[in-house]
C-alpha positions in Angstrom: -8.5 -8.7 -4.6 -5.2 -9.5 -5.4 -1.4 -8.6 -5.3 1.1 -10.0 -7.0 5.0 -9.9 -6.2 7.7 -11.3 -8.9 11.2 -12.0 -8.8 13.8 -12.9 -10.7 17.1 -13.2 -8.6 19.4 -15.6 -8.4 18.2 -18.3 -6.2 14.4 -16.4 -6.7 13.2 -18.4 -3.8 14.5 -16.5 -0.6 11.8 -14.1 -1.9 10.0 -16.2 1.0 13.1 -15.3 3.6 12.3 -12.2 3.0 8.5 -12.1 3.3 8.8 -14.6 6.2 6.5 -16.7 3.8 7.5 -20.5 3.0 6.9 -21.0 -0.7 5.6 -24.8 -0.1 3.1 -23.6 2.0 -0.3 -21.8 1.9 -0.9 -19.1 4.5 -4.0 -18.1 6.1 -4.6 -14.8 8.1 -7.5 -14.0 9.7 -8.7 -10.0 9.1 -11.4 -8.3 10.6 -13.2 -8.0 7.5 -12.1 -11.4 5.8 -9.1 -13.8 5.1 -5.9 -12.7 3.5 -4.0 -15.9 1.7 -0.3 -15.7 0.9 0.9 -18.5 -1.5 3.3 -19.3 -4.4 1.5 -19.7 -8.0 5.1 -20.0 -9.7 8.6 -20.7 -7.1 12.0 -22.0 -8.4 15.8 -20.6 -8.2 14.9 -18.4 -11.1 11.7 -16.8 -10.9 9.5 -16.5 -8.1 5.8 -15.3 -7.5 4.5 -14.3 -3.9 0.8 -13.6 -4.5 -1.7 -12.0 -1.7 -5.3 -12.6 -1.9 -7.7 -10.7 0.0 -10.9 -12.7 0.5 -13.2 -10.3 1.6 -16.7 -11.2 3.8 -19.4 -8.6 2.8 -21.0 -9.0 6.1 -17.9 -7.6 8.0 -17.1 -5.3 5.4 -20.3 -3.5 6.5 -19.0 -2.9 9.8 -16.2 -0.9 8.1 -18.4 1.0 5.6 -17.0 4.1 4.5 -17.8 7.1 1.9 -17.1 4.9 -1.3 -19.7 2.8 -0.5 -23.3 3.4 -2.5 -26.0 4.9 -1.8 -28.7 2.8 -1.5 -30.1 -0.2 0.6 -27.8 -2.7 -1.3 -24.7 -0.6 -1.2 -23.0 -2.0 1.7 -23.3 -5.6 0.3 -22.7 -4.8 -3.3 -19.6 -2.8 -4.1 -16.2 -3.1 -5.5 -14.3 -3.1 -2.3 -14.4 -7.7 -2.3 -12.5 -7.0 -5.9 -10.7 -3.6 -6.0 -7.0 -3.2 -4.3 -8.0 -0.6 -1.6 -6.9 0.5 2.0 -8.3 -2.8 2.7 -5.2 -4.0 0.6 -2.9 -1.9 2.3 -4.6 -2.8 5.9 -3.9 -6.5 5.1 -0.4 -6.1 3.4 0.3 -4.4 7.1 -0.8 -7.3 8.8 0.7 -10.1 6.8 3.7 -8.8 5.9 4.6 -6.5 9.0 7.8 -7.9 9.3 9.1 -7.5 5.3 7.8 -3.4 5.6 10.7 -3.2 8.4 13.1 -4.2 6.2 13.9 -7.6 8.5 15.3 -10.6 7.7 17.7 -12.2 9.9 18.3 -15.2 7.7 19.4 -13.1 5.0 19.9 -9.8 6.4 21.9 -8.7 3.6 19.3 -9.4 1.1 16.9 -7.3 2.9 19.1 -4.3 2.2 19.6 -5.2 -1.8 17.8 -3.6 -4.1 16.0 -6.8 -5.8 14.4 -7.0 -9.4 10.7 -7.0 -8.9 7.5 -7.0 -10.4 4.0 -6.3 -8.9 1.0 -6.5 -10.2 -2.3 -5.3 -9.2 -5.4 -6.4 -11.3 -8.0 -4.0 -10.4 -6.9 -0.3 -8.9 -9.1 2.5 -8.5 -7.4 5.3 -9.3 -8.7 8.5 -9.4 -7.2 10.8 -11.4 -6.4 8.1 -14.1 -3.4 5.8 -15.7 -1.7 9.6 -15.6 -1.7 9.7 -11.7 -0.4 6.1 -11.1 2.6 7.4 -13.3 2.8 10.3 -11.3 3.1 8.8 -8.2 4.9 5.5 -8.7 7.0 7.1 -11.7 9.7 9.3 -9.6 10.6 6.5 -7.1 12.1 4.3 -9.6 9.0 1.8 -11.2 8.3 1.4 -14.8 4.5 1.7 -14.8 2.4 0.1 -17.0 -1.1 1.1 -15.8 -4.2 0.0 -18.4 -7.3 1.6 -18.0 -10.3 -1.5 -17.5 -13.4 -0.8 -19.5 -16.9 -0.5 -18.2 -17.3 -3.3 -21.0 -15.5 -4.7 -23.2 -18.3 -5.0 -25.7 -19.2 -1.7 -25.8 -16.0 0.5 -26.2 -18.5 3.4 -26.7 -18.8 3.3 -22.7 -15.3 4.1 -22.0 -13.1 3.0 -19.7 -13.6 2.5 -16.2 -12.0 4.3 -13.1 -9.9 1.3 -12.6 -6.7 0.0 -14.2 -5.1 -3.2 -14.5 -1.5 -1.9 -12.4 1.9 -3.4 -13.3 5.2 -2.0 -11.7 8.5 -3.0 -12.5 11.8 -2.7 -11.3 14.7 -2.4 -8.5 14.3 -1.3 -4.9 14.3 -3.1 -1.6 11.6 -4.9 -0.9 10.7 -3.5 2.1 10.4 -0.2 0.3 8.5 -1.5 -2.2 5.6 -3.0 -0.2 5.7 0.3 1.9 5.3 2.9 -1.0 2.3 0.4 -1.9 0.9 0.6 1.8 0.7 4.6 1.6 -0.2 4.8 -2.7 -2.9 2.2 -2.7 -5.1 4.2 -0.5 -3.7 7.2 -2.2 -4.6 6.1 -5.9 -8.4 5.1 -4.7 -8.7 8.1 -2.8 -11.0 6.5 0.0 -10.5 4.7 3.2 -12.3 2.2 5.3 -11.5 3.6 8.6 -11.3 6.7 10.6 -7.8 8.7 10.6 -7.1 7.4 13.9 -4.8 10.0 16.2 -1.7 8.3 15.3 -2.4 8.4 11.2 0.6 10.6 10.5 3.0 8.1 12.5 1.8 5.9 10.0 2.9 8.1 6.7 5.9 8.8 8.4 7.0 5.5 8.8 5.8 4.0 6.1 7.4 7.0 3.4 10.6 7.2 5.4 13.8 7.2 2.6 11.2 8.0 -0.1 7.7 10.1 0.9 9.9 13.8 1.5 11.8 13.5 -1.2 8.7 12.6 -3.6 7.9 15.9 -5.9 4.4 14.8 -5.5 4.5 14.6 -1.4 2.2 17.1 -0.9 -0.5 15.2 -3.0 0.5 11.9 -1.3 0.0 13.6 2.1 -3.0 15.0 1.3 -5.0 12.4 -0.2 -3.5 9.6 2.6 -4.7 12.1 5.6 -8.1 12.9 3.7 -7.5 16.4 3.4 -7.5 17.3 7.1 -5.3 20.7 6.8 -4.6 20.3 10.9 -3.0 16.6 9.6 -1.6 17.6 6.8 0.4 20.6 8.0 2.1 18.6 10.5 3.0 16.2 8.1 4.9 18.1 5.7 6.7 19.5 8.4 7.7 16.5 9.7 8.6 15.3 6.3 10.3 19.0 5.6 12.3 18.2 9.0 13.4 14.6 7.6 16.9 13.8 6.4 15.7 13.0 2.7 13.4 16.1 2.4 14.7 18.7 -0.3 17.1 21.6 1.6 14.1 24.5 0.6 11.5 25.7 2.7 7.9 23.5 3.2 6.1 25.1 -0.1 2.8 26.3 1.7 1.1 25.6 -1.4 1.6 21.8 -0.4 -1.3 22.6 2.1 -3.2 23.4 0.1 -6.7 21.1 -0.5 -7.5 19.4 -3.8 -11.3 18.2 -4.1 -11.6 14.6 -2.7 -14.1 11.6 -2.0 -13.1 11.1 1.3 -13.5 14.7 1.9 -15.3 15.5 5.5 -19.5 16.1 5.1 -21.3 19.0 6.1 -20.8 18.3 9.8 -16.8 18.1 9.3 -16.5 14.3 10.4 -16.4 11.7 7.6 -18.3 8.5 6.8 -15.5 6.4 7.7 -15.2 3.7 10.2 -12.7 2.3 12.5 -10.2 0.5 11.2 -9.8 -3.1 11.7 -8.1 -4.8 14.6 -7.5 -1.1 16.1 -9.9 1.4 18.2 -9.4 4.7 16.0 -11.0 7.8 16.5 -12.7 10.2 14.4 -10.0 12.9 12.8 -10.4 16.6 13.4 -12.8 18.8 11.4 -11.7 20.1 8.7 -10.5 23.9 8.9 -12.6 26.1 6.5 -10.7 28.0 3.8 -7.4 27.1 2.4 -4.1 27.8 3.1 -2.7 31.4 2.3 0.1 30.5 -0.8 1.6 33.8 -0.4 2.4 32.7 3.3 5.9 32.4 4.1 6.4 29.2 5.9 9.9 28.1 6.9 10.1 24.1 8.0 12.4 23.2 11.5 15.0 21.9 9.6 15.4 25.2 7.8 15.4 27.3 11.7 17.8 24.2 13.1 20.5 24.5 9.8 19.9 28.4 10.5 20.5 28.3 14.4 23.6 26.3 13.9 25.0 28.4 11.4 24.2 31.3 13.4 26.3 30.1 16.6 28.8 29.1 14.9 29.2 32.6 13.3 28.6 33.3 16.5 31.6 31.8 17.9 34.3 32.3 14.6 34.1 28.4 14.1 35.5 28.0 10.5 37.1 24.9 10.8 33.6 22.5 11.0 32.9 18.9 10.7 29.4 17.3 10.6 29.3 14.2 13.0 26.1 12.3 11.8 25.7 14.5 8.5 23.3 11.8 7.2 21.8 13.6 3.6 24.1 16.2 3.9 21.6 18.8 3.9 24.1 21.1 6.8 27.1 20.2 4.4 25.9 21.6 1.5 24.8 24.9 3.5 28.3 25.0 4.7 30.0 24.6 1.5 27.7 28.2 -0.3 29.4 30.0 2.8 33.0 31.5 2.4 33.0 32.2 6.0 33.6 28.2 6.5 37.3 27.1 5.4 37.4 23.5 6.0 34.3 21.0 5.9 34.2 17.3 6.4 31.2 15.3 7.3 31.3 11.9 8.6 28.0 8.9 8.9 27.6 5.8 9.8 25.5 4.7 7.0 26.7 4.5 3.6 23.3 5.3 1.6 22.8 8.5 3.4 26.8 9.3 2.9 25.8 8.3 -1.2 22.9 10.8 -0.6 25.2 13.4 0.7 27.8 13.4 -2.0 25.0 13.2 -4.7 23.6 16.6 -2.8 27.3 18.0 -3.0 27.3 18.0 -6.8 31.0 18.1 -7.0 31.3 18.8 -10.7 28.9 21.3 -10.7 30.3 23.2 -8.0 33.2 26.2 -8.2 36.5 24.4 -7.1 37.0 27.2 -4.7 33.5 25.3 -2.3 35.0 22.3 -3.2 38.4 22.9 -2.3 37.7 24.1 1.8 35.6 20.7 2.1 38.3 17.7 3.3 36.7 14.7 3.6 32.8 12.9 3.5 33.9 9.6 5.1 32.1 6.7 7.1 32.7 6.4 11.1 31.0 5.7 13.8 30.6 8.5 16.9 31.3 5.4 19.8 34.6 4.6 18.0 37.8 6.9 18.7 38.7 8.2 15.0 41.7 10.5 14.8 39.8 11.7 11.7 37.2 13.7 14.0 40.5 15.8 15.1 41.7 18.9 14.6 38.6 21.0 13.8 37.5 23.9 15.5 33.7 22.7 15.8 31.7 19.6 15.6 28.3 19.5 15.0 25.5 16.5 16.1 22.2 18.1 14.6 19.6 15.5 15.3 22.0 12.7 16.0 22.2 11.8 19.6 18.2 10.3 20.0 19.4 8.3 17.6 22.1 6.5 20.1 21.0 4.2 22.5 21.5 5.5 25.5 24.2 2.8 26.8 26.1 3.9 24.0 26.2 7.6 24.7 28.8 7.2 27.2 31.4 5.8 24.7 30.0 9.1 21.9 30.5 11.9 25.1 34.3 10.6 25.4 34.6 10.1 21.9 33.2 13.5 20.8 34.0 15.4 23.9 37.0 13.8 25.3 39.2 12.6 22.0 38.3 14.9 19.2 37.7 17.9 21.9 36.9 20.4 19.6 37.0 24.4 20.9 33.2 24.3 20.3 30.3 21.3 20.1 27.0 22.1 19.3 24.1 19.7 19.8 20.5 19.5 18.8 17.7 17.6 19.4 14.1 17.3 20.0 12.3 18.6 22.8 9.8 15.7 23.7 7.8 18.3 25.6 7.1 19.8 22.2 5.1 16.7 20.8 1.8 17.3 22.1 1.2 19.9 19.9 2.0 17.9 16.6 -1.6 16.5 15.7 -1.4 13.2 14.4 1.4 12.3 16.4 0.0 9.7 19.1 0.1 9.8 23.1 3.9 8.9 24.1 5.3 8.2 20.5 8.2 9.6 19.1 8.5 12.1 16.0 10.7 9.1 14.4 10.9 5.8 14.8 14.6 5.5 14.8 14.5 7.6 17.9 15.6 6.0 21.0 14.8 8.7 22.9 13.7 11.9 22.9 14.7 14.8 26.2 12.8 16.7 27.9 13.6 20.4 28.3 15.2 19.3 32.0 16.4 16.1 30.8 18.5 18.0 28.3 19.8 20.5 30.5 20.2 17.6 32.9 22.8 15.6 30.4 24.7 19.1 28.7 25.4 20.0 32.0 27.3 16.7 33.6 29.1 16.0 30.0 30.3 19.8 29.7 31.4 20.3 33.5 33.2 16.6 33.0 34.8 17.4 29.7 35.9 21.3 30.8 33.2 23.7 28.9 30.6 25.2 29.2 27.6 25.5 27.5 24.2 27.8 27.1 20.9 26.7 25.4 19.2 28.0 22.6 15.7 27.2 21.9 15.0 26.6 17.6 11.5 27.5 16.4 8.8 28.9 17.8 9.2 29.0 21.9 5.8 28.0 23.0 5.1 29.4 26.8 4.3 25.8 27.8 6.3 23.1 26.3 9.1 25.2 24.8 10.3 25.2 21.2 10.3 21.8 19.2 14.0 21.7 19.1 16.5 22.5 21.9 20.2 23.4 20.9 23.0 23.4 23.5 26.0 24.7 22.0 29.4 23.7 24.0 32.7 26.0 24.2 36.0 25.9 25.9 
């Protein structure tokens, strides 16, 4: 099978800084079920061609046989997974190319973080569900697609046209979100994987569609195709993606949860045909649940409770004057601004996309001058860095911000936040690690995101409110968000801080 990557920048060659990939040589990587090659067909300083070629052994592949395969004595020797881009693809693309799907590059950092013109091309997709679903899930994130339905044969139109297509994508994005939509669609569009969705599956769709997965109108479909329909799974994935700083502001749709009939669904027994995947020791998912999901169900994501919560206290405490410190999307902005009890808004972030993302959500000209008179400023700083910008409000916020920090650095944000700007209130939210054990998918230890460094226990956080508000004069009560399990506690924790 084979993958195709085209560019045309200027100087078209650091296509192989970028992919960690010399174009003058020919790379070998060993898989568990064959070789991957990575070489250059066509490389000069205006057009370059990375090309990934999946030589697949049909002996191994039998180790990793799963539903797709036929049914009969031949059927795990002859099949289309040697020839067809797959999860084996996506396995190998994962492998090779680690590196490039974490947006890395230190000898051109800056490039990593371009949008680049691109072209990829895929000779032979499954895709269930037609050249109309490639479209529809490649379409909304910015690609022209050009998908061409293959023929059974050529000579004999009367046959019709094969569940493949012949797959080309065109045009700008970063790289690194390029080759991870791929990673999560590829399986997606064949509807079939190799492997068993091992425990820590959803860490991998979470990852992988971060900046571009919760913001997809089509990310329940994604999700549920990727985890194979496993409700349990797929649940916990749209709420992780509904508690994400790109997700839309509404509630998770429960409708999302709902199944659609699949290949890769479970068997009668509720465990699938699927193997382990290569080069890791996965186990077998979770049954399926019987029945589907209740649409009429109201079902209100934890970024929904958390935006509620932190309206609520500041209500709570006649906090009009508010700014946002970490306001990322914006999604707590925009709440703000449809709220006349708020006077005076500003939100500040370190990075510029999500700051663009925030000001796109605020709509300006569509909004009634009065909203966009009370909000002051949406400006770029960074919380370790005295600003006399953060000054003079009555309340800062830091929802889901702080396990972001590294925690040398959250000495220099307490005296920043706590001792300069000194607002009359602070409140803080954050995970409660304690939480994690009952998100399915999420694996032993790992962390709901994998920009976190760190997530608190319940005693932890008490642990760190307590010294920063007794040394900074206030004091400060805790507020669990969502629902308070007896044993771990509620997902988020929410101190809020007042002097």
């Amino acid at each position: 099978m084979l993958l195709t990557i085209t560019t045309t920048l200027n100087q078209a060659t650091d296509l192989g800084f970028l992919l960690h990939k010399h174009p003058d040589r020919v790379h070998l990587f060993e898989q568990s079920f064959g070789t991957a090659h990575v070489f250059y067909p066509d490389a000069d300083e205006h057009r370059c061609t990375a090309a990934l070629l999946l030589d697949v052994d049909p002996v191994k592949l039998v180790r990793t046989r799963g539903r797709g395969t036929p049914d009969f004595s031949l059927g795990q020797y002859v099949n289309d997974r040697p020839y067809a881009a797959s999860s084996l693809l996506a396995s190998a693309m994962a492998n090779v190319f680690r590196t490039a799907m974490r947006g890395r590059c230190n000898a051109r950092p800056e490039l990593a973080e371009t949008p680049l013109p691109l072209q990829i091309a895929l000779p032979a997709l499954p895709c269930r569900g037609g050249p109309g679903q490639a479209e529809r899930f490649f379409g909304p994130l910015g690609w022209h697609v050009d998908a061409v339905p293959v023929p059974l044969d050529a000579e004999f139109a009367e046959w019709g046209d094969s569940r493949y297509v012949t797959l080309t994508l065109t045009g700008e994005l970063r790289l690194s979100d390029a080759l991870n939509q791929l990673y999560v669609l590829l399986p997606v569009l064949d509807d079939a994987k190799h492997y068993w969705l091992a425990p820590d599956e959803v860490d991998k769709l979470i990852r992988a569609g971060e900046g571009w997965l919760a913001a997809h109108p089509d990310r329940g479909a994604i999700t549920r195709r990727y985890l194979a329909n496993r409700r349990s799974l797929v649940r916990t994935a749209l709420g992780r993606l509904a508690d994400s700083d790109g997700a839309p502001e509404d509630a998770l749709d429960p409708t999302e949860i709902e199944e659609e009939p699949s290949a890769s669904e479970p068997d009668e027994q509720g465990e699938p045909d699927e193997q382990g995947e290569p080069g890791q020791r996965g186990e077998p998912g979770a049954p399926q649940d019987s029945g589907k999901a209740e649409a009429k169900t109201t079902v209100v994501s934890l970024a929904e409770r958390r935006i509620q919560s932190v309206m609520h206290a500041l209500h709570d405490e006649d906090a009009r004057r508010v700014i946002d410190l970490g306001c990322g999307s914006g999604k707590l902005l925009a709440r703000l601004v449809r709220d006349d009890f708020f006077s005076e808004i500003s939100g500040t972030d370190v990075s510029y996309r999500a700051l663009g993302h925030a000001w796109r959500r605020l709509r300006w000209d569509q909004r009634p001058r009065r909203e966009n008179d009370r909000v002051q400023d949406v400006f770029q700083g960074a919380l370790t860095y005295a600003d006399e910008r953060f000054r003079g409000y009555e309340a800062a916020v830091l929802m889901e911000v702080v396990e972001h920090i590294d925690p040398p650095r959250l000495g220099a944000m307490e005296r920043v936040v706590f001792g300069h700007a000194a607002p009359r209130v602070v409140v803080v939210t954050t995970p409660n690690a304690e939480h994690n054990v009952r998100y399915e998918g999420l694996a032993p230890g790992a962390m709901r995101h994998p920009d976190h460094r760190f997530e608190w226990t319940r005693a932890e956080f008490h642990d760190w409110a307590g010294r920063v508000a007794a040394e900074h004069g206030y004091r400060v009560r805790y507020v669990p968000v969502g629902d308070d399990d007896p044993e771990v506690g509620a997902p988020t924790q929410m101190g809020v801080f007042t002097r």
